[in-house]
TORMAR-299567 format. One record per residue (C-alpha): residue number from 1; x, y, z; residue in one letter. Coordinates in steps of 0.5 Angstrom, whole numbers. Layout:
BEGIN
{drenvo = NUM	x = X	y = Y	z = Z	fido = A}
...
% end
This chain:
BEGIN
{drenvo = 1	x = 0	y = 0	z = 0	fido = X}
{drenvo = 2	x = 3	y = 6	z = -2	fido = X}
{drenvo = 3	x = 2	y = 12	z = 4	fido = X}
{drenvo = 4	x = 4	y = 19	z = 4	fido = X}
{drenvo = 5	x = 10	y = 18	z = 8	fido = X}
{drenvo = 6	x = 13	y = 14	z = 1	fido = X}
{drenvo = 7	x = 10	y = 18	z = -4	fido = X}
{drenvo = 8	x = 15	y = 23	z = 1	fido = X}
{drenvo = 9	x = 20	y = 19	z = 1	fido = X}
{drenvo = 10	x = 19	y = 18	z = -7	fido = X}
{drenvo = 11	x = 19	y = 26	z = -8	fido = X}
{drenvo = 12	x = 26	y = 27	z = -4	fido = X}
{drenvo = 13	x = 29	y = 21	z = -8	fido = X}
{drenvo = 14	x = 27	y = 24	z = -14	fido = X}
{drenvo = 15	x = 30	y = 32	z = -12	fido = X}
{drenvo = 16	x = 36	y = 27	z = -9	fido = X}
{drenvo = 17	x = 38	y = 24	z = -17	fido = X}
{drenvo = 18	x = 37	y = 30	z = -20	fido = X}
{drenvo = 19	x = 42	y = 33	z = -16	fido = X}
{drenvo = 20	x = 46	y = 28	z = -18	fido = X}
{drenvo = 21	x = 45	y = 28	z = -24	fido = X}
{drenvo = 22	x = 46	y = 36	z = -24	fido = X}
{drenvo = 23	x = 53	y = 34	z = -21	fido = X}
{drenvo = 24	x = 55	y = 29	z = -25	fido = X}
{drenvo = 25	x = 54	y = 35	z = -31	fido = X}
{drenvo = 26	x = 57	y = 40	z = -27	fido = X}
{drenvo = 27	x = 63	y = 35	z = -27	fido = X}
{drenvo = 28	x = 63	y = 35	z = -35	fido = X}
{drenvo = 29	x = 63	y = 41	z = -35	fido = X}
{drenvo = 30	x = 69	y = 43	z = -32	fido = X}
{drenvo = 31	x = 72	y = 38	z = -37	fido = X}
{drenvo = 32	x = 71	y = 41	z = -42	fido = X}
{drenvo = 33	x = 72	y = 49	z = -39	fido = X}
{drenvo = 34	x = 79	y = 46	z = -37	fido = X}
{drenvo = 35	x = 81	y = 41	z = -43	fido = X}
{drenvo = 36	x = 81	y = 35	z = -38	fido = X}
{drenvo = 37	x = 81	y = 29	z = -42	fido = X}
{drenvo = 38	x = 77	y = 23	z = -40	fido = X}
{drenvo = 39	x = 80	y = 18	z = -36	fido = X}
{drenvo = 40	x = 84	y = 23	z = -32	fido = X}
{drenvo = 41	x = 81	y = 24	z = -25	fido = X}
{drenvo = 42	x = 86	y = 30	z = -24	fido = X}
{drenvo = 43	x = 86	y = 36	z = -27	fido = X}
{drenvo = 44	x = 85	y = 43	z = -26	fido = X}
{drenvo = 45	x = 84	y = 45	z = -18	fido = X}
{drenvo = 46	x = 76	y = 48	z = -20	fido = X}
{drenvo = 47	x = 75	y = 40	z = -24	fido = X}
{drenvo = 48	x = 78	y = 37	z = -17	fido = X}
{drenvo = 49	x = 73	y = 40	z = -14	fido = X}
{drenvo = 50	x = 67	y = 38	z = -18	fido = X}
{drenvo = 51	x = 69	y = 31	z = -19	fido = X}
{drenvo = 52	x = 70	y = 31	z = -11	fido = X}
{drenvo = 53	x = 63	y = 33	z = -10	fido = X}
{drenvo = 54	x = 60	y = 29	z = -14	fido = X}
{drenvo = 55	x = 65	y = 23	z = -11	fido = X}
{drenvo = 56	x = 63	y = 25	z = -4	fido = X}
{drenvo = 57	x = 56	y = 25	z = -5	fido = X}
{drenvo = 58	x = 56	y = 19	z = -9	fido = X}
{drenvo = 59	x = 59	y = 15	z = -3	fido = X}
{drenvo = 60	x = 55	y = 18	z = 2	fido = X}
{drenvo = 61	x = 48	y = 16	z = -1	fido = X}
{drenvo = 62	x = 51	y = 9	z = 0	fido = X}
{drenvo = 63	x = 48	y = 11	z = 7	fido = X}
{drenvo = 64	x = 42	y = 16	z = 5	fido = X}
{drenvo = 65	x = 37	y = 13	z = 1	fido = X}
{drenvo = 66	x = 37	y = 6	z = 4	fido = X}
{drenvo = 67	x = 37	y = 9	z = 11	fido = X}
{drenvo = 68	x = 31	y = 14	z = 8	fido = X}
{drenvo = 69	x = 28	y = 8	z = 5	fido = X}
{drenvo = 70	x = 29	y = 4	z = 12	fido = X}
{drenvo = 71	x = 25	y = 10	z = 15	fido = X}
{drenvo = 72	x = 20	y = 10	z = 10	fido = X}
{drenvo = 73	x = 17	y = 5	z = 11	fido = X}
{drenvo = 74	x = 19	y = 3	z = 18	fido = X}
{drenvo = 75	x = 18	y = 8	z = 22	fido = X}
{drenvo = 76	x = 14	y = 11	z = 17	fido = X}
{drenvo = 77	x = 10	y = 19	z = 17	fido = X}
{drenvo = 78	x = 13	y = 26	z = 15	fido = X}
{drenvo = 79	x = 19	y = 25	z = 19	fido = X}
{drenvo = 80	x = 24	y = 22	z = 15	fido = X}
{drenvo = 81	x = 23	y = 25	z = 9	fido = X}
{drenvo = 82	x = 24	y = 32	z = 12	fido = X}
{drenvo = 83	x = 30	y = 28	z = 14	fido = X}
{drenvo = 84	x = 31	y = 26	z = 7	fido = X}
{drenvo = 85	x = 31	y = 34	z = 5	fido = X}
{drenvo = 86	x = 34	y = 36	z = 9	fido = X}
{drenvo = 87	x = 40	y = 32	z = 7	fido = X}
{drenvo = 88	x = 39	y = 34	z = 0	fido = X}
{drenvo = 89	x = 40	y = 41	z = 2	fido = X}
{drenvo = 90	x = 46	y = 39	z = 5	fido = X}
{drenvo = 91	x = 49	y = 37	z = 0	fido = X}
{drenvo = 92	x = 47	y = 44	z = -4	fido = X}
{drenvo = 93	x = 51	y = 48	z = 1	fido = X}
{drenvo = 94	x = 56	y = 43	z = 0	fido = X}
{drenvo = 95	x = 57	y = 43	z = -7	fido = X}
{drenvo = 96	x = 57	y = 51	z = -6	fido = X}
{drenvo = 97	x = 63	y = 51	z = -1	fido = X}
{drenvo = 98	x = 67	y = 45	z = -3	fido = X}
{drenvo = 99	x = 66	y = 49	z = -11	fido = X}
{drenvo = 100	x = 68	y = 56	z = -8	fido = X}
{drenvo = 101	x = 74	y = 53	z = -3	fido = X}
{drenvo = 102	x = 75	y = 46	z = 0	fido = X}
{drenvo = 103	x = 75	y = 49	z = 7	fido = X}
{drenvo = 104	x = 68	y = 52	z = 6	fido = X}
{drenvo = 105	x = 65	y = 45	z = 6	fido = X}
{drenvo = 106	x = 64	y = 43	z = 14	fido = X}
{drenvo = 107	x = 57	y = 46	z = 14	fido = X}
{drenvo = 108	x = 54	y = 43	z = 8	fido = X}
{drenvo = 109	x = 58	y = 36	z = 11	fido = X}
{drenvo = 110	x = 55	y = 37	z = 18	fido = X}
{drenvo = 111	x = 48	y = 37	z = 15	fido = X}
{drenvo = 112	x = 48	y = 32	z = 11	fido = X}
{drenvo = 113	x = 51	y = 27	z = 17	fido = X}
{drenvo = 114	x = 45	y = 30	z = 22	fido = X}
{drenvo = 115	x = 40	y = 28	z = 16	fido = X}
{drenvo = 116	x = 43	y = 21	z = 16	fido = X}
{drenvo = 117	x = 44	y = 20	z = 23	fido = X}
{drenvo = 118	x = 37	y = 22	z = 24	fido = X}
{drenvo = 119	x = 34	y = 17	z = 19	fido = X}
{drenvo = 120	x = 38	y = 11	z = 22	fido = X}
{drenvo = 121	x = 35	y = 13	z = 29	fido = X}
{drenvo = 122	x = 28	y = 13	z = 25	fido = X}
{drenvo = 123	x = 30	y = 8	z = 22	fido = X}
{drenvo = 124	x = 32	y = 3	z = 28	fido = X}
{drenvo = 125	x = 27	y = 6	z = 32	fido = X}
{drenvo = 126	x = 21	y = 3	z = 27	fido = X}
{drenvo = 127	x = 25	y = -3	z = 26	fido = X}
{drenvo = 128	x = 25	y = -4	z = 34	fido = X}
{drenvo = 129	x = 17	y = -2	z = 34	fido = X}
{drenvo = 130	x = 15	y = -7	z = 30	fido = X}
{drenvo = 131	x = 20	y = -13	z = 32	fido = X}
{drenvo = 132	x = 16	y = -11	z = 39	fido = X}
{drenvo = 133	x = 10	y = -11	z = 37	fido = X}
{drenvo = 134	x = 7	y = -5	z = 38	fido = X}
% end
């Protein structure tokens, strides 16, 4: 049965991959603004940058989507979706420190992580919920 709650989680996931997809192009772009060749990884400082942001976003929906979609279902409601957003809204303000200098990122990483750690608590407190019975 499909619930509000998982038509929210859905919504997020979209905004996330568009944000990936856009990364991804932003990647290409600096390619070719800077005569990076594909394969290299390495390059010019401001194309660094960008393959770094989408790298590390890459890596870190490695925990986000299944921790969004574990809380989702389990736990269930509003609540993990805002969570959801509010780990895509870090990774904007990530993405826009990282790009204007590497040391401006801390905020966007420290929101994202808060994000994540909180759909895992969703996450485990649903599972633990239903494993009780309740």
């Amino acid at each position: 049965m499909i619930t509000l709650g998982l038509s929210y989680a859905a919504a997020v996931t979209i905004l996330a991959l568009l944000l990936f997809f856009y990364m991804g192009i932003n990647v290409a772009r600096m390619r070719g603004k800077h005569g990076v060749k594909a394969p290299a990884m390495t390059g010019h400082p401001e194309f660094e940058r960008a393959l770094r942001v989408q790298m590390n976003t890459v890596e870190g929906a490695l925990m986000f989507l299944p921790a969004l979609w574990i809380a989702a279902i389990w736990f269930g409601g509003w609540l993990p979706a805002a969570a959801g957003l509010i780990w895509v809204i870090g990774r904007v303000v990530y993405l826009i420190g990282y790009m204007a200098a590497p040391e401006k990122r801390e905020a966007g990483f420290l929101i994202q992580s808060l994000a994540v750690v909180a759909l895992i608590l969703l996450s485990a407190w649903g599972i633990g919920r239903a494993l009780m019975g309740m």
